[in-house]
C-alpha positions in Angstrom: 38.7 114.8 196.2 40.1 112.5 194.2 41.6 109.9 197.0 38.2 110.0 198.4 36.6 108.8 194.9 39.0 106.4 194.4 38.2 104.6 197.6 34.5 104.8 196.8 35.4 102.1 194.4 36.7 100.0 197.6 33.4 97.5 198.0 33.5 95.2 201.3 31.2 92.6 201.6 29.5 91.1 204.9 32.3 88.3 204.6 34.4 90.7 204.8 35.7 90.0 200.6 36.7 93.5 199.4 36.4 94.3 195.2 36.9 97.0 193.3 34.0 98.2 191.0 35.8 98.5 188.2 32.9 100.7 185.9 33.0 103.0 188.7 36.4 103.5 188.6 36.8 103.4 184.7 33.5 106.3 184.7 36.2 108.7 186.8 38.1 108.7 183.7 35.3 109.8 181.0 33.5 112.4 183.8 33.5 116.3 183.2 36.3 116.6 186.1 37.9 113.5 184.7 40.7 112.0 186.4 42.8 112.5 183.2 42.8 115.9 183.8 44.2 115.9 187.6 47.6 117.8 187.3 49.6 118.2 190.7 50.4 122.2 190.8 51.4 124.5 194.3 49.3 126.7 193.2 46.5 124.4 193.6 47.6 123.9 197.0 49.3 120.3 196.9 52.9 120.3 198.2 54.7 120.1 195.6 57.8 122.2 194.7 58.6 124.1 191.8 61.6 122.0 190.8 59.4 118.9 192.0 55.9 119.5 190.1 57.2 118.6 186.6 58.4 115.2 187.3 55.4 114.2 190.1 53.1 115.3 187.3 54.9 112.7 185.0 54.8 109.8 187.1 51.1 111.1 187.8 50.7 110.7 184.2 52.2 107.7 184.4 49.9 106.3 187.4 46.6 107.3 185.6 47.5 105.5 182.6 48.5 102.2 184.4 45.3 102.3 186.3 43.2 102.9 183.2 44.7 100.0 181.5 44.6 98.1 184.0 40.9 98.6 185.0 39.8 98.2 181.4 41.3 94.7 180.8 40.4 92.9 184.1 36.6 94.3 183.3 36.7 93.1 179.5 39.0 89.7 180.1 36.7 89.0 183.2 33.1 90.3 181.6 32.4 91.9 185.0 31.9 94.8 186.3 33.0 94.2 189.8 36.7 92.4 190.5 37.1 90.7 193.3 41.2 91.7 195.3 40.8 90.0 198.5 38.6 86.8 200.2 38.8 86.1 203.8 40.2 82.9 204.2 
């Protein structure tokens, strides 16, 4: 579910240009099943192992954070909502 969200904040122009809509991607963080929340687990069914799950969760942690971070200051340095990562030349 979540891999499939994130790449719903993937925009692609009709040049081809592709952004990222960064209050889309900041408003998985605040949601009801918020991204924050997202906690790798077998039981849950990812693969992950017993002895693995504690340390994928950390650098999960880790990820999330870096993203959020991330996302907030290009939106607030840049004043926009949408961030452009790629023009076609």
């Amino acid at each position: 579910m979540w891999r499939d969200k994130l790449r719903q904040t993937r925009v692609i122009d009709a040049a081809g240009n592709e952004a990222l809509d960064l209050d889309l991607l900041l408003s998985y963080f605040s949601q009801s099943e918020a991204f924050f929340e997202l906690e790798l687990s077998q039981d849950l069914g990812h693969r992950v192992s017993e002895t693995t799950e504690p340390g994928a969760n950390s650098h999960l942690v880790t990820l999330r954070l870096d993203i959020f971070y991330l996302a907030q200051k290009c939106r607030d340095e840049g004043n926009a909502s949408i961030v452009i990562i790629s023009a076609c030349p």
